[in-house]
PyMOL Python script that loads the backbone (N, CA, C, O; Angstrom):
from pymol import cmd

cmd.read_pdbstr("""\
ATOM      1  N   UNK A   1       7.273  21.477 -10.189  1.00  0.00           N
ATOM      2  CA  UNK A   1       6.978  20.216  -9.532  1.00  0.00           C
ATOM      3  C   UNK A   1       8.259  19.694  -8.879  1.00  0.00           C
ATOM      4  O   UNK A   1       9.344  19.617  -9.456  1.00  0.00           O
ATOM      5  N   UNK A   2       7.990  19.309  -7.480  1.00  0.00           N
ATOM      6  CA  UNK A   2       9.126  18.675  -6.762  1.00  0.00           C
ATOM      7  C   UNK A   2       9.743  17.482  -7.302  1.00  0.00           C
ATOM      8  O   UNK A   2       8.881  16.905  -7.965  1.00  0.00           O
ATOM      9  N   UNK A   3      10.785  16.873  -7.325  1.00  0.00           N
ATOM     10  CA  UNK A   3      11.661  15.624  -7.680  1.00  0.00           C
ATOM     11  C   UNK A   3      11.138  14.446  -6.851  1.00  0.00           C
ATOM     12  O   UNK A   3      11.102  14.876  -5.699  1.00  0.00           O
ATOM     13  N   UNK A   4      10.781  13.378  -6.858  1.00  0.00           N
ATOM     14  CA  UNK A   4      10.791  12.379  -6.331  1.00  0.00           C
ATOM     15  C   UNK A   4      11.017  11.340  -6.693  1.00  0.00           C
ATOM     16  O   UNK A   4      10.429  10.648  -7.525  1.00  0.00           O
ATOM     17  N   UNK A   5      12.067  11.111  -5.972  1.00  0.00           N
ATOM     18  CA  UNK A   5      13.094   9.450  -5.973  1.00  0.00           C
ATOM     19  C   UNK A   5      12.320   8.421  -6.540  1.00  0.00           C
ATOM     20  O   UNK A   5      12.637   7.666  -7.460  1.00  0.00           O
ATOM     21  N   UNK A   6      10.740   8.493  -5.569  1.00  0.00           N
ATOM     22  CA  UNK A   6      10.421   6.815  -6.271  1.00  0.00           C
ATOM     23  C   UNK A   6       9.720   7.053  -7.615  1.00  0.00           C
ATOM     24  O   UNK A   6       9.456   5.976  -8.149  1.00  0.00           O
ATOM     25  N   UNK A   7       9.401   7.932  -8.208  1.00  0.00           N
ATOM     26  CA  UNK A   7       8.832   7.932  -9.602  1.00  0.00           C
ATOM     27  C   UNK A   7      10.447   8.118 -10.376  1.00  0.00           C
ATOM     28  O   UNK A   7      10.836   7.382 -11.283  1.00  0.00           O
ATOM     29  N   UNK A   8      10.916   8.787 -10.032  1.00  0.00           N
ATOM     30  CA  UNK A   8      12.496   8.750 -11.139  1.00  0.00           C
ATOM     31  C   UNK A   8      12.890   6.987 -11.009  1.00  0.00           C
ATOM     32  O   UNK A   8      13.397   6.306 -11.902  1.00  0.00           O
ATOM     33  N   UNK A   9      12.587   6.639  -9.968  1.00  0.00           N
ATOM     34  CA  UNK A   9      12.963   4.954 -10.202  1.00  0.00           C
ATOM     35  C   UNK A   9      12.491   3.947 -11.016  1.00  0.00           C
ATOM     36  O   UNK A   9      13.055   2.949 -11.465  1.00  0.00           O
ATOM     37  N   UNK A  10      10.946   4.519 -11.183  1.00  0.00           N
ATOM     38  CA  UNK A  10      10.019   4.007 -11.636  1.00  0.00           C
ATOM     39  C   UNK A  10      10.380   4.260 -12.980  1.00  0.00           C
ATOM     40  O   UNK A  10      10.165   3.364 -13.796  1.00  0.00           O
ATOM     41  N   UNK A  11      10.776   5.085 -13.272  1.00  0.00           N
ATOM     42  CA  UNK A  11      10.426   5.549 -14.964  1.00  0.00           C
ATOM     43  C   UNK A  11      12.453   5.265 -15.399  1.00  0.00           C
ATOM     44  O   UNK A  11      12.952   5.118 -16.515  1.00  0.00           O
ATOM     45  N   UNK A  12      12.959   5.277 -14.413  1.00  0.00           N
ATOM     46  CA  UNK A  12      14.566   4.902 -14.671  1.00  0.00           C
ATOM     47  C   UNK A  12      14.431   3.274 -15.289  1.00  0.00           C
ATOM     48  O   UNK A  12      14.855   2.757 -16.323  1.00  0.00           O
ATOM     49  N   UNK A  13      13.614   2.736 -14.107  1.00  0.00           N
ATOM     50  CA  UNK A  13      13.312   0.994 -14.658  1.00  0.00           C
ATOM     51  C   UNK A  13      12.457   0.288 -15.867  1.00  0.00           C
ATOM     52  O   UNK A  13      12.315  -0.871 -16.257  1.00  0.00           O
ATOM     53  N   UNK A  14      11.880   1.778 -16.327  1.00  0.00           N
ATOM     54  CA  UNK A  14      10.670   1.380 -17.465  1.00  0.00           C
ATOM     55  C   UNK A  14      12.064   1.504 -18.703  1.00  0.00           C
ATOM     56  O   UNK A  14      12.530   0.584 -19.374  1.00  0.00           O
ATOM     57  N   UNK A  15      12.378   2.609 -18.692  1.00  0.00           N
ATOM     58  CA  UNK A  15      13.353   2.954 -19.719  1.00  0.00           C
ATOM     59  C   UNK A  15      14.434   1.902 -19.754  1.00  0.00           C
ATOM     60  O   UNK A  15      15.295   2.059 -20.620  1.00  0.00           O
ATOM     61  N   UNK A  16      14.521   0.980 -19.051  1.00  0.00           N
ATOM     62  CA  UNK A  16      15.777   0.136 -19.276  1.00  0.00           C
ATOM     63  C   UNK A  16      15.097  -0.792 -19.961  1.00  0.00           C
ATOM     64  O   UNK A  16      15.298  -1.204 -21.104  1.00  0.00           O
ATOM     65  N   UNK A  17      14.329  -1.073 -19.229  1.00  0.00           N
ATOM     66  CA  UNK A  17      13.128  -2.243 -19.568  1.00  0.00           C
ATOM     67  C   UNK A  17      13.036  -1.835 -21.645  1.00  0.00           C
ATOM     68  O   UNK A  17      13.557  -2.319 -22.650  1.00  0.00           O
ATOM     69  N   UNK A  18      12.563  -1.287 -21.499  1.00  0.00           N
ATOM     70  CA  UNK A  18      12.573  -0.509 -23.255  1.00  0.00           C
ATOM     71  C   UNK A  18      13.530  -0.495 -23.806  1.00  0.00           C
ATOM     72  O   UNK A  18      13.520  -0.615 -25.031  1.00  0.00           O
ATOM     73  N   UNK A  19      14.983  -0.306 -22.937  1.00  0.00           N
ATOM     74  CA  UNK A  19      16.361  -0.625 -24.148  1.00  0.00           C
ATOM     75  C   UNK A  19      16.237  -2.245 -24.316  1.00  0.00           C
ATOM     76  O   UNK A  19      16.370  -2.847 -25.381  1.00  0.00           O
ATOM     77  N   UNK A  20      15.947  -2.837 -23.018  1.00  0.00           N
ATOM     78  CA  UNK A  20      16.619  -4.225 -23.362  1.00  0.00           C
ATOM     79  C   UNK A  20      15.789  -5.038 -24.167  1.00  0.00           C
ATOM     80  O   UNK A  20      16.259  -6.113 -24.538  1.00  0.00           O
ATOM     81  N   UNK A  21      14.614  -4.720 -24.515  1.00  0.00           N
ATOM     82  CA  UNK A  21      13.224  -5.530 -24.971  1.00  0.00           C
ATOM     83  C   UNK A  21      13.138  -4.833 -26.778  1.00  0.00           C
ATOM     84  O   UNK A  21      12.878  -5.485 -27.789  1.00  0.00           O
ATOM     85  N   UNK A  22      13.484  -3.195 -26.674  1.00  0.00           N
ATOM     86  CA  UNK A  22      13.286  -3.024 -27.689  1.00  0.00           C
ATOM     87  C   UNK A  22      11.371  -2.489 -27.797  1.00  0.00           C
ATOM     88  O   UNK A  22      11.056  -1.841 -28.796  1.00  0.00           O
ATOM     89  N   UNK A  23      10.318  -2.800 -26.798  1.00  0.00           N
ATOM     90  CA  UNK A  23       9.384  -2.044 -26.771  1.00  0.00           C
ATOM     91  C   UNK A  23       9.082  -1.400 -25.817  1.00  0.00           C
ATOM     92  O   UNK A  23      10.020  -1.237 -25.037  1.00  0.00           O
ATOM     93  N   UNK A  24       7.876  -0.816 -25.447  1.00  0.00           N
ATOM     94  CA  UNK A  24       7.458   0.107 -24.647  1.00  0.00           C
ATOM     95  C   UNK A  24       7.265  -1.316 -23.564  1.00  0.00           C
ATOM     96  O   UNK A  24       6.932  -2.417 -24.004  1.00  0.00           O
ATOM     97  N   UNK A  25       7.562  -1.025 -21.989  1.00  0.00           N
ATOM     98  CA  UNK A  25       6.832  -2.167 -21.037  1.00  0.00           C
ATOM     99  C   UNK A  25       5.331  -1.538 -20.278  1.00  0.00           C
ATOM    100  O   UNK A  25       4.996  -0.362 -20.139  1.00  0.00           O
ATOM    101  N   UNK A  26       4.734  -2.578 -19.938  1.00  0.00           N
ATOM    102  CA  UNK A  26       3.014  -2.173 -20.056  1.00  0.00           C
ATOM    103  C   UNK A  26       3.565  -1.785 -17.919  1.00  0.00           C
ATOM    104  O   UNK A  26       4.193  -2.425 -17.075  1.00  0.00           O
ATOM    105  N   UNK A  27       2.840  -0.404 -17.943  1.00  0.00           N
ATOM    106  CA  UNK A  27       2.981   0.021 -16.831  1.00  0.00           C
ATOM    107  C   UNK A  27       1.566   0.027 -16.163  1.00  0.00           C
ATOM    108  O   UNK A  27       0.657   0.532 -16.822  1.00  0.00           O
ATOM    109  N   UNK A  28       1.324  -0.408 -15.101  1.00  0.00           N
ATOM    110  CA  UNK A  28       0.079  -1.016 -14.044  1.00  0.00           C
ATOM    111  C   UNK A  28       0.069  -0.410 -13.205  1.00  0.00           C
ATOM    112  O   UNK A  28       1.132  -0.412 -12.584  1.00  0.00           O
ATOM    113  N   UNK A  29      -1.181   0.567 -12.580  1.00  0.00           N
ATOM    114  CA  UNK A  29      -1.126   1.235 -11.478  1.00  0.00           C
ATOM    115  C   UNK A  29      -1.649   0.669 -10.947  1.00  0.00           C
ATOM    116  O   UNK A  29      -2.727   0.282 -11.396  1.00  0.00           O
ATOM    117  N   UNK A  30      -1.043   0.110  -9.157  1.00  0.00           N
ATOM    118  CA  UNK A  30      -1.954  -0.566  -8.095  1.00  0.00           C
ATOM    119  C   UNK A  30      -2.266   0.690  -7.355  1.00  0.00           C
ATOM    120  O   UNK A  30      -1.854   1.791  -7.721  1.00  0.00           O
ATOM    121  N   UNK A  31      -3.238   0.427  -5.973  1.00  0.00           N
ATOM    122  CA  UNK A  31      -3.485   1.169  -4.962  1.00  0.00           C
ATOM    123  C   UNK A  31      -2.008   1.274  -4.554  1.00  0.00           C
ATOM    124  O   UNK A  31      -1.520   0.200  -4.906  1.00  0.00           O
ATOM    125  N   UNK A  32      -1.169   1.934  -4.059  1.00  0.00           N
ATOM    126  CA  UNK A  32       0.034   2.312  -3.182  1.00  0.00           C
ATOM    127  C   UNK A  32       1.023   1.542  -3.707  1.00  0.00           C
ATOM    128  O   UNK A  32       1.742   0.913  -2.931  1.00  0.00           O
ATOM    129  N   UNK A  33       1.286   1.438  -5.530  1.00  0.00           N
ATOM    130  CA  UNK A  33       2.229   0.746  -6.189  1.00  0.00           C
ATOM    131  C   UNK A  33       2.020   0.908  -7.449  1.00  0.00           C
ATOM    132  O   UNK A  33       0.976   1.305  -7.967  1.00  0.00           O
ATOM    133  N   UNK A  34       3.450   0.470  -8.208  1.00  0.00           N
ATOM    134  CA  UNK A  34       3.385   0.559  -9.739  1.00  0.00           C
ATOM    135  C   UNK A  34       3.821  -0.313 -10.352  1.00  0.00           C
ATOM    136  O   UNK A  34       5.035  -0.128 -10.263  1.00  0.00           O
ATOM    137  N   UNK A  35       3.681  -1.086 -10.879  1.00  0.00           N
ATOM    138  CA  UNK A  35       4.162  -2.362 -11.699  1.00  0.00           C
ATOM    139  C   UNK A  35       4.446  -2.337 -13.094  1.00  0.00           C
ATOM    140  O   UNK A  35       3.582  -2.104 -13.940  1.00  0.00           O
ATOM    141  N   UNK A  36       5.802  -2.605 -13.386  1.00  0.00           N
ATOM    142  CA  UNK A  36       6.069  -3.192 -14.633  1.00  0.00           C
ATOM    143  C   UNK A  36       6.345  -4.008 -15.144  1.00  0.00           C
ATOM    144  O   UNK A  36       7.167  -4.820 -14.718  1.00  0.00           O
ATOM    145  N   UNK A  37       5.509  -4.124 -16.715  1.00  0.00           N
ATOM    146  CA  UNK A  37       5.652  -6.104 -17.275  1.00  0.00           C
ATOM    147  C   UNK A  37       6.139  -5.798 -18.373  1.00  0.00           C
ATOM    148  O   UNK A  37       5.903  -4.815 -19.076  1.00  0.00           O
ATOM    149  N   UNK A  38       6.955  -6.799 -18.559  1.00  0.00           N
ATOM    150  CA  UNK A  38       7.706  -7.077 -20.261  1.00  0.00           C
ATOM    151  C   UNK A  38       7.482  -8.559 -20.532  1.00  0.00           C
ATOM    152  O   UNK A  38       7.641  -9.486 -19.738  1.00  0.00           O
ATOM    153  N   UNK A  39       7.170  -8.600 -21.524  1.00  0.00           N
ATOM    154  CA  UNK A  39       6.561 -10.330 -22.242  1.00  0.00           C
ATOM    155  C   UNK A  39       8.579 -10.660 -22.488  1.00  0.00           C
ATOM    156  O   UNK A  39       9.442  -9.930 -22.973  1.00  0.00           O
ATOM    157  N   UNK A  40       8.659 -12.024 -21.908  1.00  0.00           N
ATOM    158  CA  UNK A  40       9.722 -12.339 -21.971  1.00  0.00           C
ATOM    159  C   UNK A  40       9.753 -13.235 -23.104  1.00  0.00           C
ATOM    160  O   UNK A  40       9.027 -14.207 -23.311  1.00  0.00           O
ATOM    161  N   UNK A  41      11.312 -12.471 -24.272  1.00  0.00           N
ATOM    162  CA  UNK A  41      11.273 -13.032 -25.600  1.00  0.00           C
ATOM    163  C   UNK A  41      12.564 -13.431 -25.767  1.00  0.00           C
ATOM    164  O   UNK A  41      13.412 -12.917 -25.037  1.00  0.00           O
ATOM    165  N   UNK A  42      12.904 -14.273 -26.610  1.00  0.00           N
ATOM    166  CA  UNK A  42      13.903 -14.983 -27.302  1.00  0.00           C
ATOM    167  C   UNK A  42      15.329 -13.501 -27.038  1.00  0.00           C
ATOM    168  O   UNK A  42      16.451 -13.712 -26.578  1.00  0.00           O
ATOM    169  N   UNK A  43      14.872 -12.343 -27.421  1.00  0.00           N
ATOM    170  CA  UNK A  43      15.986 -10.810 -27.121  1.00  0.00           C
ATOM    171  C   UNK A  43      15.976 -11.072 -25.939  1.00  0.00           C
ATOM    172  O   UNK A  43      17.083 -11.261 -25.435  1.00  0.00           O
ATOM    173  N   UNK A  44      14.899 -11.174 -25.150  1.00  0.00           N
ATOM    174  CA  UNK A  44      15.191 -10.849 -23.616  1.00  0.00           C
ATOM    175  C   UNK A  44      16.538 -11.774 -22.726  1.00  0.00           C
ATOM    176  O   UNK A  44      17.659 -11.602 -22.247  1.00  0.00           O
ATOM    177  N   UNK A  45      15.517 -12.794 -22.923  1.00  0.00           N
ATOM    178  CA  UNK A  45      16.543 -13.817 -22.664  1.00  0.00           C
ATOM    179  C   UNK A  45      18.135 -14.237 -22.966  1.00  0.00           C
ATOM    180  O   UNK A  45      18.844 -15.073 -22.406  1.00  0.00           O
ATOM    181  N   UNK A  46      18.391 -13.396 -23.987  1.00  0.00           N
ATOM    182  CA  UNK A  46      19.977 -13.001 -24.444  1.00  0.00           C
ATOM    183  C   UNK A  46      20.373 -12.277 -23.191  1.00  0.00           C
ATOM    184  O   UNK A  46      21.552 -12.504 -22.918  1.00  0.00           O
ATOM    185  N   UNK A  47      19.927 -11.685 -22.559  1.00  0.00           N
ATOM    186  CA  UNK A  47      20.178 -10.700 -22.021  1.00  0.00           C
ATOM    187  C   UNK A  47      19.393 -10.673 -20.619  1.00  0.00           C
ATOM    188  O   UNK A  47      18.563  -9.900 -20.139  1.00  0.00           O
ATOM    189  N   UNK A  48      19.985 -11.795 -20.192  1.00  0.00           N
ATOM    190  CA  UNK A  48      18.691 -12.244 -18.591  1.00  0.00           C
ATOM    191  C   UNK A  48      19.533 -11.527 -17.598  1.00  0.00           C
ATOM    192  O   UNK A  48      18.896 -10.777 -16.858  1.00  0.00           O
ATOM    193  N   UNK A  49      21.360 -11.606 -17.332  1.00  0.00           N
ATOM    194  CA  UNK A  49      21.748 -10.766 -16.362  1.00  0.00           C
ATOM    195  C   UNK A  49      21.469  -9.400 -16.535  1.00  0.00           C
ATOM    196  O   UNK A  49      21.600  -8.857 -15.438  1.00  0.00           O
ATOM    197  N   UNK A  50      21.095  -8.466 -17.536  1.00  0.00           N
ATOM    198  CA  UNK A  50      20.690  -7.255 -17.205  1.00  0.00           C
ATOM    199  C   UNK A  50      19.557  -6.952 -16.695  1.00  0.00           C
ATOM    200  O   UNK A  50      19.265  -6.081 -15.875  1.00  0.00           O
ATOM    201  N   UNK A  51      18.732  -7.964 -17.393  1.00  0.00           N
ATOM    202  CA  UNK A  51      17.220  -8.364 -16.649  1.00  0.00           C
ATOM    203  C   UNK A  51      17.041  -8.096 -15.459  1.00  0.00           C
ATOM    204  O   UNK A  51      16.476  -7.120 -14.967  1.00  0.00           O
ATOM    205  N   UNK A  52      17.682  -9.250 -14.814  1.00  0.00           N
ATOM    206  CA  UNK A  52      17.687  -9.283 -13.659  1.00  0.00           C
ATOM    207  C   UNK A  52      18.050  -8.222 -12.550  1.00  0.00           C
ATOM    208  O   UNK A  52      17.418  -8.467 -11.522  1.00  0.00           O
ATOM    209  N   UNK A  53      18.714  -7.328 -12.457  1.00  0.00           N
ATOM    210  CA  UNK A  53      19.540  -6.347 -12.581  1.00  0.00           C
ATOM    211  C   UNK A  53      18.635  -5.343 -12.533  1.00  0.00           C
ATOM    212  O   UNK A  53      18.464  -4.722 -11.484  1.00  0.00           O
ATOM    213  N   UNK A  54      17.895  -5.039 -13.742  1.00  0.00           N
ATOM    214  CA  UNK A  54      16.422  -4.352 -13.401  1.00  0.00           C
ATOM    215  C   UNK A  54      15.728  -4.724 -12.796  1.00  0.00           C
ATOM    216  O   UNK A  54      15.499  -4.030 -11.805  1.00  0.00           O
ATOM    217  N   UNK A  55      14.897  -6.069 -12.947  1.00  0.00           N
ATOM    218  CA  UNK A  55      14.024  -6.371 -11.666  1.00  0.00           C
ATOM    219  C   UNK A  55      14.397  -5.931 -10.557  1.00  0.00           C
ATOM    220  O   UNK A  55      13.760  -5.026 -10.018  1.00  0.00           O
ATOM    221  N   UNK A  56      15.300  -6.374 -10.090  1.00  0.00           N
ATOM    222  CA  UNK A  56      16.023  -5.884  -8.836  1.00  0.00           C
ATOM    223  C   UNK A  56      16.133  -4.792  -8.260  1.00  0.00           C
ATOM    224  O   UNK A  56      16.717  -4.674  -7.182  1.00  0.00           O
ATOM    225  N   UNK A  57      15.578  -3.813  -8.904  1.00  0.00           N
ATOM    226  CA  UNK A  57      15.101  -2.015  -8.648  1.00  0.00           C
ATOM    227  C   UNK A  57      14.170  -2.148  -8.013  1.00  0.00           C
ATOM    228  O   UNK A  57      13.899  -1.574  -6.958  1.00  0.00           O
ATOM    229  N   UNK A  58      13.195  -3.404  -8.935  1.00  0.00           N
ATOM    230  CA  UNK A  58      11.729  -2.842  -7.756  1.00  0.00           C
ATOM    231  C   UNK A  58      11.751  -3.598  -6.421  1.00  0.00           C
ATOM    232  O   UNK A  58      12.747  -4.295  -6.228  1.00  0.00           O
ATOM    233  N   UNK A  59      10.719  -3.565  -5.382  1.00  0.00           N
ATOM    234  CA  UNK A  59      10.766  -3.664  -4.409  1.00  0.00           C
ATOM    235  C   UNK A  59      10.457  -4.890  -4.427  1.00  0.00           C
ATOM    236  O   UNK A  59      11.162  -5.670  -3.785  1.00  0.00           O
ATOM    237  N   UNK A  60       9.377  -5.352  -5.132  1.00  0.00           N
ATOM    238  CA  UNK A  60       9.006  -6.965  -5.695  1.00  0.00           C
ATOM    239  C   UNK A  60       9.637  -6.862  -6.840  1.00  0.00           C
ATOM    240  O   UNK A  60      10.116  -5.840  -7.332  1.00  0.00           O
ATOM    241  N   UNK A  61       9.634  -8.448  -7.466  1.00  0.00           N
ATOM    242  CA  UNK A  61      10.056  -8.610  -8.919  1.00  0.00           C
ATOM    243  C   UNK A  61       9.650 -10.303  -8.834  1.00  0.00           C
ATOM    244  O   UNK A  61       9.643 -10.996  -7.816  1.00  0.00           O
ATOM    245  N   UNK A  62       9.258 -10.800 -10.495  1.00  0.00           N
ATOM    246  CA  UNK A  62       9.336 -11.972 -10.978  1.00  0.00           C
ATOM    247  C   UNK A  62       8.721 -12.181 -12.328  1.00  0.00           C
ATOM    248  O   UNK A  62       8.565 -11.348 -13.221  1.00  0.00           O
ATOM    249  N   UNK A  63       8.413 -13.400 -12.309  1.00  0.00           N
ATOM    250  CA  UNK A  63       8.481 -14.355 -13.510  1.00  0.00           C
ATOM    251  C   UNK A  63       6.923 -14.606 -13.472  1.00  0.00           C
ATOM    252  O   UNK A  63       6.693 -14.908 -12.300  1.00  0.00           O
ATOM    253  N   UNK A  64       5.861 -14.626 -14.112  1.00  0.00           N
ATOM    254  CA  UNK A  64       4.572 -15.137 -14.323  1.00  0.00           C
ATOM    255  C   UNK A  64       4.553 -15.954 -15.642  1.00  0.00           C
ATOM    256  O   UNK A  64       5.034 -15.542 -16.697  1.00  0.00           O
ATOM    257  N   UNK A  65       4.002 -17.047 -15.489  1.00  0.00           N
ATOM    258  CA  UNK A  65       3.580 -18.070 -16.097  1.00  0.00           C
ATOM    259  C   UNK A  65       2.306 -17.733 -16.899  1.00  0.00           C
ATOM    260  O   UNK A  65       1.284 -17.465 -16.268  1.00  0.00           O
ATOM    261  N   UNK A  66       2.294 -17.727 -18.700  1.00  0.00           N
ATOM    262  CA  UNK A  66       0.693 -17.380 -19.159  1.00  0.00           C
ATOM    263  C   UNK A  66       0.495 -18.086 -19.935  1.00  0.00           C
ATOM    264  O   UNK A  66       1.597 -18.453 -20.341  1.00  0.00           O
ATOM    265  N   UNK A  67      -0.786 -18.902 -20.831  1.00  0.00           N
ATOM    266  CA  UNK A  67      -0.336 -19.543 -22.105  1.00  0.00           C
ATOM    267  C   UNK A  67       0.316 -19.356 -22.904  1.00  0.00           C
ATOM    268  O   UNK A  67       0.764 -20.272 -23.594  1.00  0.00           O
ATOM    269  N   UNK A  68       0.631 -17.971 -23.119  1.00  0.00           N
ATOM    270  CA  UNK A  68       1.749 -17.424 -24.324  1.00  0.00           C
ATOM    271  C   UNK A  68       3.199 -17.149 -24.228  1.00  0.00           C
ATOM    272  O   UNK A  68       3.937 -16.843 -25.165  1.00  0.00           O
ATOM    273  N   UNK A  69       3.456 -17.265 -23.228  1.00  0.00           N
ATOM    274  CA  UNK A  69       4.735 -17.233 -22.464  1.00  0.00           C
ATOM    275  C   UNK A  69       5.018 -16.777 -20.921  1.00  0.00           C
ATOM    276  O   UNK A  69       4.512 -17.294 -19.926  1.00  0.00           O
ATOM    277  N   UNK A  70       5.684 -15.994 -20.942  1.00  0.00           N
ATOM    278  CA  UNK A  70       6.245 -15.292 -19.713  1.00  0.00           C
ATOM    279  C   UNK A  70       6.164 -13.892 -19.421  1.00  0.00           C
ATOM    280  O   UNK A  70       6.145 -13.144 -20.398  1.00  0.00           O
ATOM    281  N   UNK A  71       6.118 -13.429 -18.378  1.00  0.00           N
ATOM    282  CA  UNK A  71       6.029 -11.966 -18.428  1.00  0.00           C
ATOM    283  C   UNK A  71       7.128 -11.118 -17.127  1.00  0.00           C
ATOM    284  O   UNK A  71       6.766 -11.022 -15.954  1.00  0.00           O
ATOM    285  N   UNK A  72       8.219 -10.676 -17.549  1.00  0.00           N
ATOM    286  CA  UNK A  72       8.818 -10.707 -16.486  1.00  0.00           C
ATOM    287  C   UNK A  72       8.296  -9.057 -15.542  1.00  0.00           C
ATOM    288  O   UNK A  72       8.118  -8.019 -16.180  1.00  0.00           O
ATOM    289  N   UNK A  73       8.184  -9.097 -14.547  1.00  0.00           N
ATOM    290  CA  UNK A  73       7.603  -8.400 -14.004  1.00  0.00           C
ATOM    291  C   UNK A  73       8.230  -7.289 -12.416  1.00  0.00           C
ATOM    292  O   UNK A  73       8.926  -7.847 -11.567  1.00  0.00           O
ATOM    293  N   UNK A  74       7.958  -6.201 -12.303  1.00  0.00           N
ATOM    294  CA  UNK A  74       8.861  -5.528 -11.041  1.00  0.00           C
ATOM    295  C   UNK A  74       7.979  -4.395 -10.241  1.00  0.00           C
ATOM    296  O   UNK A  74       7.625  -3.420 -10.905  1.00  0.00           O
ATOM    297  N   UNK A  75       7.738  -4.437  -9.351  1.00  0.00           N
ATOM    298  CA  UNK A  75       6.890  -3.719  -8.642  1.00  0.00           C
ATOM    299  C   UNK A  75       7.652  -2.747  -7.246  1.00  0.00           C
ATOM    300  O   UNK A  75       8.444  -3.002  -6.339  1.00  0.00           O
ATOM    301  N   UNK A  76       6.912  -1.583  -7.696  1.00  0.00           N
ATOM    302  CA  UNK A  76       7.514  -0.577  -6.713  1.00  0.00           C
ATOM    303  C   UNK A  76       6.105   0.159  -5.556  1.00  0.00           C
ATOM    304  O   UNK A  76       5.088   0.723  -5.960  1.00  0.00           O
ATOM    305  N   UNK A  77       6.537  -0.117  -3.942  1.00  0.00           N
ATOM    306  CA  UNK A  77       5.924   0.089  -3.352  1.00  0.00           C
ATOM    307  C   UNK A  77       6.011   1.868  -3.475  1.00  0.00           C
ATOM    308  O   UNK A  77       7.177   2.183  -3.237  1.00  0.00           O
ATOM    309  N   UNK A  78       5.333   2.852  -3.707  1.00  0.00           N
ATOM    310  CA  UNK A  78       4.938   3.858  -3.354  1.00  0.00           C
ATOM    311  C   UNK A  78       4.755   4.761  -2.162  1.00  0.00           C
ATOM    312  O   UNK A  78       3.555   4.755  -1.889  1.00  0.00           O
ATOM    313  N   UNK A  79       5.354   5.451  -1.424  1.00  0.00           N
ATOM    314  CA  UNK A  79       5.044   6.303  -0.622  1.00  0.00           C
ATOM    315  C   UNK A  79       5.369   5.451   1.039  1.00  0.00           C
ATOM    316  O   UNK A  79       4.926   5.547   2.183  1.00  0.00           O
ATOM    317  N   UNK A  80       6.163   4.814   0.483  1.00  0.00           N
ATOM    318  CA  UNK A  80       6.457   3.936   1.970  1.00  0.00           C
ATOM    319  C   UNK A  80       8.015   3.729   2.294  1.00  0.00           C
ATOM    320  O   UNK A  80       8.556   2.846   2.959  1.00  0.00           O
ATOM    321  N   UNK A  81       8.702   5.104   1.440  1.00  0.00           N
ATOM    322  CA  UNK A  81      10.329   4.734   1.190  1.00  0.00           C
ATOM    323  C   UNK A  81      11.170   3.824   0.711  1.00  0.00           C
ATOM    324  O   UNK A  81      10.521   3.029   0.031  1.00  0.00           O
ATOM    325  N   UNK A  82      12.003   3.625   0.729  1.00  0.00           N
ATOM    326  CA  UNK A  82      13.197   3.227  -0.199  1.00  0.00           C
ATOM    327  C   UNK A  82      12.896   1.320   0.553  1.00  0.00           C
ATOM    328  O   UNK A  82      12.493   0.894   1.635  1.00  0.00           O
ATOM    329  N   UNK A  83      13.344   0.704  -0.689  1.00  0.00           N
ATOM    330  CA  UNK A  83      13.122  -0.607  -0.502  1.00  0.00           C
ATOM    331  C   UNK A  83      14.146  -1.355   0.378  1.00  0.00           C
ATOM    332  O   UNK A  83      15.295  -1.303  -0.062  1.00  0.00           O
ATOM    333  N   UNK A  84      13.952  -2.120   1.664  1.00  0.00           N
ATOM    334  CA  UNK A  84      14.916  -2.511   2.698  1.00  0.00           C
ATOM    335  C   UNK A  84      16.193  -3.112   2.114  1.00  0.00           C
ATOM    336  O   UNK A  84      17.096  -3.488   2.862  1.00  0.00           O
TER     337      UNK A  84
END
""", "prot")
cmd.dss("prot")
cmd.show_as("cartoon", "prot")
cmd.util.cbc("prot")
cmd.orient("prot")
């Protein structure tokens, strides 16, 4: 199987996501995208400049508002090249 950049990115950003949280982050397949969420916790938040830092991989990234907290979130466009 050939190498491709945007899934090694994808799975480079899940795995960080997993050091800094300490669990697995819930991975979302859109039509022509991939999204990842981490419930933002009391650990996370120790640690918001690395956070951020990851978000910043994907092409989107943010913050969602839920009754239970927060979910910080990063989305990678698929098959449309490297993010501007």
């Amino acid at each position: 199987m050939a190498y491709d950049p945007q899934i090694a990115r994808v799975q480079s950003a899940a795995a960080q996501l997993t050091a800094l949280t300490g669990a697995e982050p819930r991975i979302v397949r859109e039509p022509g995208a991939v999204r990842i969420e981490a419930d933002v916790t009391a650990r996370l938040t120790r640690r918001w400049t690395r956070l951020v830092a990851v978000l910043e991989l994907g092409t989107t990234y943010g913050l969602t508002d839920t009754e239970t907290g927060q979910i910080a979130w990063l989305r990678f466009e698929l098959g449309k090249g490297t993010r501007p």
